[in-house]
C-alpha positions as CSV (number, residue, x, y, z in Angstrom):
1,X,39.5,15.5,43.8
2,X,38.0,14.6,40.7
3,X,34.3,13.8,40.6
4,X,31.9,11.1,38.0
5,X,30.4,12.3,35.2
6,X,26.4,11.4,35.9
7,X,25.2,9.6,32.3
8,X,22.7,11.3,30.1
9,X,19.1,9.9,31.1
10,X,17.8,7.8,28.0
11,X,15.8,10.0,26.1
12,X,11.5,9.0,26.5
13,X,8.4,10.0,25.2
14,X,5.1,10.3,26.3
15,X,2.0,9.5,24.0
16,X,-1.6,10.4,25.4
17,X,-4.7,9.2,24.3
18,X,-8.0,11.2,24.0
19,X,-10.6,8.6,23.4
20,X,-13.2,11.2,21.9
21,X,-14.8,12.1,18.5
22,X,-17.7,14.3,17.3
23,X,-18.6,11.0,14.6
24,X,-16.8,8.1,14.2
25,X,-15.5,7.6,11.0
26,X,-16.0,4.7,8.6
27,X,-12.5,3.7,8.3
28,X,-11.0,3.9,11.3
29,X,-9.8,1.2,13.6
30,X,-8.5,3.5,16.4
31,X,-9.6,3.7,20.1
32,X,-12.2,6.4,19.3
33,X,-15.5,7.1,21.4
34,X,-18.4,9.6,20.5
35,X,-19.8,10.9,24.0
36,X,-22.5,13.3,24.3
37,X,-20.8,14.5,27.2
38,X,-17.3,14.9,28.6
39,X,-16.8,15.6,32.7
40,X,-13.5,17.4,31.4
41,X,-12.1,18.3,35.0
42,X,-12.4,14.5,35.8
43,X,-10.7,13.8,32.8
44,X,-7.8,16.2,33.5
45,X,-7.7,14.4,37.1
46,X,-7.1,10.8,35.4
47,X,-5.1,11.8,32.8
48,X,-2.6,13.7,35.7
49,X,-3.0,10.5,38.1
50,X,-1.9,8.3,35.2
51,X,0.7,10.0,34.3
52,X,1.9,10.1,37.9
53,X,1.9,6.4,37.8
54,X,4.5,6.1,34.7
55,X,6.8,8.8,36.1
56,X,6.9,6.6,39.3
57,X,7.6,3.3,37.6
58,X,9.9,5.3,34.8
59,X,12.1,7.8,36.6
60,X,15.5,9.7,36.2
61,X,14.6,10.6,32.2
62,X,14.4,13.1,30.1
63,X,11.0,13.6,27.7
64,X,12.4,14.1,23.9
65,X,8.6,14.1,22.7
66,X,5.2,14.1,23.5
67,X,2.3,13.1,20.8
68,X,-1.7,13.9,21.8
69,X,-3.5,11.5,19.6
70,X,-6.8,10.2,19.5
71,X,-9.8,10.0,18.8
72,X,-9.4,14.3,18.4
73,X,-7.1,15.6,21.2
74,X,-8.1,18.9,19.4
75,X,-11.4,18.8,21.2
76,X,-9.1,19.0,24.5
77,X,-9.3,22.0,26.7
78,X,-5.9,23.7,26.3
79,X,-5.9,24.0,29.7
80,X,-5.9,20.5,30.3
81,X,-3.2,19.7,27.9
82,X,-1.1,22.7,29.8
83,X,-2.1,21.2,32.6
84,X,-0.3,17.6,31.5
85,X,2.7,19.5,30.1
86,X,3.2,20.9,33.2
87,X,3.0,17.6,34.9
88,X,5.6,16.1,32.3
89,X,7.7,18.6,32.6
90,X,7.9,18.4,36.5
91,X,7.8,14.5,36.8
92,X,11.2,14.1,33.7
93,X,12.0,17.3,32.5
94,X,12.3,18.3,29.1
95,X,14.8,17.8,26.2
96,X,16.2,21.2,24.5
97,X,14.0,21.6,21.5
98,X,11.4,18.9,23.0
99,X,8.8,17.9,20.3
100,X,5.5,18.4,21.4
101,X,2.8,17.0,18.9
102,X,-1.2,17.2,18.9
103,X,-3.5,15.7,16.5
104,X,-6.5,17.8,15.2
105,X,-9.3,18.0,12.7
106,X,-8.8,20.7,10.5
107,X,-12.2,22.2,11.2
108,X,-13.2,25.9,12.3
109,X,-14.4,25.1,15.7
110,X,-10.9,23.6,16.2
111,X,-9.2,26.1,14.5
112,X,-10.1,28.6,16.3
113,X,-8.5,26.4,19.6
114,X,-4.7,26.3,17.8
115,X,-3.2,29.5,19.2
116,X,-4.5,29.0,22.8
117,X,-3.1,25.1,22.2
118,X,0.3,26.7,21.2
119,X,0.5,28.8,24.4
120,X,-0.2,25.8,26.0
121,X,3.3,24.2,24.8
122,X,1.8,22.8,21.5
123,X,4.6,23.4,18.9
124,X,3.9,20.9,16.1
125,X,0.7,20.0,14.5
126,X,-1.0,16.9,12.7
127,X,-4.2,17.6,10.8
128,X,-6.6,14.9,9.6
129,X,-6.9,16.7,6.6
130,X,-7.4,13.1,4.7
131,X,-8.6,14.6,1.3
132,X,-8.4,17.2,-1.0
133,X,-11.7,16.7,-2.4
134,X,-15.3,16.9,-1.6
135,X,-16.9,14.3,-2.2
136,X,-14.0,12.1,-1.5
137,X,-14.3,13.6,2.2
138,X,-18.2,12.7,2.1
139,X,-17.2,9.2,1.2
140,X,-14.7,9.3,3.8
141,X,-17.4,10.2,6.6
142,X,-15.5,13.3,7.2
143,X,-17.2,16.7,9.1
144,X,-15.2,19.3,6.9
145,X,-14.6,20.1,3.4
146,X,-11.9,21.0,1.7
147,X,-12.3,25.1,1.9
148,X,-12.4,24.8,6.0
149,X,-9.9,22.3,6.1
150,X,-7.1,24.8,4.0
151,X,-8.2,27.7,6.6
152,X,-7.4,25.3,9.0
153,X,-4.3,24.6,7.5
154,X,-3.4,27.8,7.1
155,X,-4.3,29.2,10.7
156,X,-2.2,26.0,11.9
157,X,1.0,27.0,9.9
158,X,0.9,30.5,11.3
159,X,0.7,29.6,15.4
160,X,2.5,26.0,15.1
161,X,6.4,26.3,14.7
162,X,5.8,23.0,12.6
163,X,3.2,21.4,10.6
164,X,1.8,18.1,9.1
165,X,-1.1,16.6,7.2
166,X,-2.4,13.3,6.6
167,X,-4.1,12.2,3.6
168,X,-5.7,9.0,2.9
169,X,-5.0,7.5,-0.9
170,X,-6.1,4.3,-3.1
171,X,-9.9,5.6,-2.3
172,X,-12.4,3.4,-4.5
173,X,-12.2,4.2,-8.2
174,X,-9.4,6.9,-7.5
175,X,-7.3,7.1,-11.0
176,X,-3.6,7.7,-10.9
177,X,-3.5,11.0,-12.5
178,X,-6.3,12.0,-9.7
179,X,-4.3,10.7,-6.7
180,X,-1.0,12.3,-8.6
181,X,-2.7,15.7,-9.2
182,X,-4.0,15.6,-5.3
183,X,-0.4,15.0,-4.4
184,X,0.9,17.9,-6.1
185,X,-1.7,20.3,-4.7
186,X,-0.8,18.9,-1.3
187,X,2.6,19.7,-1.7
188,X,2.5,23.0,-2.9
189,X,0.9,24.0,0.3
190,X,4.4,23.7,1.7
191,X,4.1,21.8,5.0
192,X,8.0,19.9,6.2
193,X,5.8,16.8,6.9
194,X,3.3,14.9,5.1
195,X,1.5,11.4,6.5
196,X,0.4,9.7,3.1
197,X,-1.8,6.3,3.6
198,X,-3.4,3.7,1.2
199,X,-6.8,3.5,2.6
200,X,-7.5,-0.6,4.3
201,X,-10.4,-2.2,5.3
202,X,-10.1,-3.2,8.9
203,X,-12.2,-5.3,10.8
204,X,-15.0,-4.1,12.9
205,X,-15.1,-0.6,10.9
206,X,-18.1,0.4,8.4
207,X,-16.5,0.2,5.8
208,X,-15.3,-3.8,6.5
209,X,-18.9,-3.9,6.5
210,X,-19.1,-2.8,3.5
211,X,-16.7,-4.6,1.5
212,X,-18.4,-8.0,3.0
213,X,-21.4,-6.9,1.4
214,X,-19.6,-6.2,-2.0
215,X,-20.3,-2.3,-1.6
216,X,-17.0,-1.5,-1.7
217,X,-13.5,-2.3,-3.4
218,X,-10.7,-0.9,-3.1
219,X,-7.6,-1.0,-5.5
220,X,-6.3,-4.1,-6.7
221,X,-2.7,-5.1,-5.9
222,X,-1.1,-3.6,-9.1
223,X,-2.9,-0.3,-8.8
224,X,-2.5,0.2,-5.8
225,X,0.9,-0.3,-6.5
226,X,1.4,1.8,-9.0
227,X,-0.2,4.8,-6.9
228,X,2.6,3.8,-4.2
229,X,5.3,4.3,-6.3
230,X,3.9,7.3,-7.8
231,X,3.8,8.6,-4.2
232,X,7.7,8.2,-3.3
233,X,8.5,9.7,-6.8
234,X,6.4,12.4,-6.5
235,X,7.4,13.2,-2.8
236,X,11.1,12.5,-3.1
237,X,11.0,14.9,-6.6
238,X,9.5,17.8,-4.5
239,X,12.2,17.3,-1.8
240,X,9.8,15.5,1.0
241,X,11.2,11.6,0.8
242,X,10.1,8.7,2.3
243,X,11.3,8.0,5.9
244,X,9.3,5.8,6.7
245,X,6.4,3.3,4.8
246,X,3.9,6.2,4.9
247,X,5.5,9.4,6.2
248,X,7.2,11.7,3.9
249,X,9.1,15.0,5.2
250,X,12.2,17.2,4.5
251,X,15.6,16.3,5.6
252,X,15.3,16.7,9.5
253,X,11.4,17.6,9.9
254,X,10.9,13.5,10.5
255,X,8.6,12.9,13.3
256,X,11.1,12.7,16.4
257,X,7.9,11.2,18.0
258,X,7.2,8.1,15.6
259,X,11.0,8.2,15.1
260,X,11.1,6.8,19.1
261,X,9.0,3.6,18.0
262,X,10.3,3.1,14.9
263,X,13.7,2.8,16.3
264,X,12.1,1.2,19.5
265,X,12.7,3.4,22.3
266,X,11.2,3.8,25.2
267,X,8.0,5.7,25.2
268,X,5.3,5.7,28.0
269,X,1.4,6.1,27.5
270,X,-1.4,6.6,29.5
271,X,-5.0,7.5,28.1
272,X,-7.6,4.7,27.0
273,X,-5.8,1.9,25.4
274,X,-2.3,3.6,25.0
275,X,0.1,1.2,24.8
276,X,4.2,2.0,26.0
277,X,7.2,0.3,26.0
278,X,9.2,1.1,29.4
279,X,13.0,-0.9,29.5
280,X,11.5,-3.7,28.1
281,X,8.0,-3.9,29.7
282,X,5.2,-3.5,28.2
283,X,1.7,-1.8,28.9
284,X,-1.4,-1.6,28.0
285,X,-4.5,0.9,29.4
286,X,-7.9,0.0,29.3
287,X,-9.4,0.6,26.1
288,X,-13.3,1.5,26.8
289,X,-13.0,5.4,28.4
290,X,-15.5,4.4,31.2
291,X,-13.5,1.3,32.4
292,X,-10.2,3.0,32.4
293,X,-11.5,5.8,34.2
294,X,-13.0,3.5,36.9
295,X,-9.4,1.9,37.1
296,X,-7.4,5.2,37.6
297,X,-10.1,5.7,40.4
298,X,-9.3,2.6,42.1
299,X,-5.8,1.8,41.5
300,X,-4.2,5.2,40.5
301,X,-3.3,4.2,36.9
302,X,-5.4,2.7,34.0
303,X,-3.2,-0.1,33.3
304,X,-4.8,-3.3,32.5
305,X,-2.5,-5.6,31.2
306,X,1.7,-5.0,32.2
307,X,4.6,-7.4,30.5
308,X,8.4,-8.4,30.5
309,X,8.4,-8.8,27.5
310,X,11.4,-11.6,26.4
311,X,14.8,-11.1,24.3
312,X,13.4,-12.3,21.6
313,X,10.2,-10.8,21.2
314,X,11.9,-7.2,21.8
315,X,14.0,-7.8,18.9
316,X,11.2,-9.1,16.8
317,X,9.1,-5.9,17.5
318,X,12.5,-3.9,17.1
319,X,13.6,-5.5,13.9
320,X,10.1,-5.4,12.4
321,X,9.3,-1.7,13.0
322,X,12.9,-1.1,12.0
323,X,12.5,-2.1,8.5
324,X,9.8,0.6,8.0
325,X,12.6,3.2,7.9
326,X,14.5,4.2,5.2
327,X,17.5,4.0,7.4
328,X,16.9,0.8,8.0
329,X,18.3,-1.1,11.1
330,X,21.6,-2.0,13.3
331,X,21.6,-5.8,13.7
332,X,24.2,-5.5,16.2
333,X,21.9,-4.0,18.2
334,X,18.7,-6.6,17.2
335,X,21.2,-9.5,17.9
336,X,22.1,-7.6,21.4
337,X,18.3,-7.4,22.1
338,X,17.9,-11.4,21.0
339,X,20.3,-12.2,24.0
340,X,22.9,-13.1,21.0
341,X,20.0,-15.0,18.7
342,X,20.2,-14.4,16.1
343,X,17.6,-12.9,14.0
344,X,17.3,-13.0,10.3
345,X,17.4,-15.5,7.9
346,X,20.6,-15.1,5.9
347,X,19.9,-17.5,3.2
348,X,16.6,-15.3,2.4
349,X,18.5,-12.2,3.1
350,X,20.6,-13.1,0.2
351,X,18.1,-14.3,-2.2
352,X,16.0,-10.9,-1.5
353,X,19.0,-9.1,-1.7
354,X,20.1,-10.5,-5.5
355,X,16.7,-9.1,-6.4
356,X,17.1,-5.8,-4.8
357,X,14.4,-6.0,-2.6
358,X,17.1,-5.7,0.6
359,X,20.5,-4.4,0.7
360,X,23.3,-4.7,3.3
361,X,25.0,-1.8,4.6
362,X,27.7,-2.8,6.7
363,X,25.7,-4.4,9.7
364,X,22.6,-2.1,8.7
365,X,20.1,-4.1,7.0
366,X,17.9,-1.9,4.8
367,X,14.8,-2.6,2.8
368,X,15.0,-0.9,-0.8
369,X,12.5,1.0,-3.2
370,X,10.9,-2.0,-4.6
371,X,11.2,-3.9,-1.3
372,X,8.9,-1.3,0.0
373,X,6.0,-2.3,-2.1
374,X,6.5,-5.7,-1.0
375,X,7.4,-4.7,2.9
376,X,4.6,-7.4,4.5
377,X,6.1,-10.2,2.3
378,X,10.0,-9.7,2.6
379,X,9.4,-9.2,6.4
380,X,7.5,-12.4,6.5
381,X,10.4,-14.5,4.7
382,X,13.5,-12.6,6.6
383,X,12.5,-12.1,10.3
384,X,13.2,-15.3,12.5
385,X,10.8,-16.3,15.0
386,X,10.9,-19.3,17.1
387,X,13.3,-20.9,14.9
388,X,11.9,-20.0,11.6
389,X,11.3,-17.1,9.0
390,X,8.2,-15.3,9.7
């Protein structure tokens, strides 16, 4: 009697929010709250019921990664994040060699958190180390400098199996041997992963304030440029390439976790304002950490806004993150999405392609070097929507 082979679940991951910060910093966009006070076992409750909630709606799969970001997930109780890896783990299950991911600021209070964090499941880290320099860390409203933040760095490497940094570049006034000579150093601590970003101005932040005022300028278009390319060259040269727009690691220490969106997976989230992506619905939690926790009281989950979202809007989202990776993407697979729409302009697609800004592999469609620096542009003239580029 012969008996059916059951079909391996799809993998998922999990991203959770922790809302908190000790200061906000000037920069930052994110869904990040300074409390003077946190009721952490009635955060550990919510957290748990809200995660109920997705394993209900999202069942029979197996986690491949989970991702703690924030605000500072750092500043969570291990227990509590034990207490939600348990909870994952019973509700899906876990992959073999399941990437579990926490954010933290690389200061000494937090530090001395990591190997209790590790016990609790933690096996990769992501510091916020954003600068290798003092006063650029001042200017970047930053609570460390940059002795703590290389203990920190170097207590994380020997408790986490793996290890990343990020580091914020194209800071006001920040010449390219500077930036290049900051790259270098950053490298030669040997980490598999680095997260490497030209510093914006976005709205609502101090620093848009700023800028409005005439405080503040950033880079211009050509050098910021310049320090872009300088940044694959230098990263690719020491053996850490560009996977993505931003994220540079060794062959095979990519973030499985950002891997999952980039290739547009499904991943759940619960926490203040996480968003997830569930066999093409979409949610979003409450953003303010009071109203969401009033929701998870009354209705068991935080959601406050839940979406089919339609054929073509998957593979817009699908084809647009996509192009972020080096890899590039299938459009088989974006035309499968589209319902059989399809999705690119071709007549573009060849133009940008006799400049060697885009390049045809097969059916993989992949953005090149110099159509990196130009990603927001070539995305804008070769992505279809509604009927016409952009």
């Amino acid at each position: 009697m012969s008996s059916a082979i059951s079909p391996t679940p799809a993998p998922l991951a999990l991203y959770v929010h922790w809302p908190f910060c000790v200061s906000k910093c000037p920069y930052c966009d994110f869904n990040s709250h300074v409390r003077e006070s946190v009721d952490q076992a009635a955060w550990q409750k919510a957290l748990l019921a809200d995660l109920a909630h997705e394993a209900e709606a999202l069942p029979d799969r197996r986690l491949t990664s989970i991702f703690f970001g924030g605000g500072t997930p750092s500043l969570m109780p291990p227990a509590t994040v034990a207490a939600i890896l348990n909870a994952a783990e019973r509700h899906w299950g876990f992959a073999e060699g399941i990437e579990i991911t926490l954010e933290a600021n690389p200061s000494s209070v937090e530090a001395a958190r990591f190997a209790d964090l590790a016990a609790a499941g933690v096996n990769r880290a992501s510091l916020g180390v954003q600068a290798l320099d003092d006063e650029a860390l001042h200017f970047l409203g930053r609570a460390h400098g940059v002795d703590e933040a290389l203990r920190a760095l170097q207590t994380a490497q020997g408790v986490f199996g793996r290890v990343s940094f990020d580091l914020i570049y194209a800071r006001p006034g920040q010449p390219l041997p500077d930036w290049e000579a900051e790259l270098s150093r950053a490298i030669g601590y040997g980490t598999e992963h680095l997260s490497l970003y030209q510093l914006t101005i976005e709205p609502g932040t101090r620093f848009h304030t700023e800028a409005a005022a005439g405080r503040l300028t950033i880079p211009d278009g050509d050098a910021a440029a310049d320090l872009f390319e300088a940044t694959r060259q230098r990263t690719a040269a020491a053996g850490l390439p560009a996977y993505e727009t931003s994220n540079h690691a060794r062959p095979g220490a990519e973030s499985r976790h950002n891997l999952t969106y980039w290739r547009y997976g499904d991943y759940v989230g619960v926490g203040p304002g996480a968003h997830g992506r569930r066999e093409g619905v979409a949610t979003v939690r409450r953003k303010k950490p009071e109203n969401w926790m009033a929701a998870v009281d009354r209705n068991g989950h935080g959601i406050e806004a839940e979406e089919t979202l339609d054929p073509v809007t998957r593979a817009t989202e699908a084809l647009v993150m996509g192009l972020r990776l080096r890899e590039g993407v299938d459009l088989t697979r974006i035309t499968a999405l589209a319902g059989g729409r399809e999705m690119v302009n071709h007549a573009t697609l060849d133009t940008m392609s006799r400049q060697g800004l885009i390049r045809l592999e097969g059916n993989r469609l992949i953005v090149t070097e110099a159509g990196a620096l130009l990603l927001d542009a070539v995305l804008r003239e070769v992505v279809v929507t509604d009927g016409v580029p952009g």
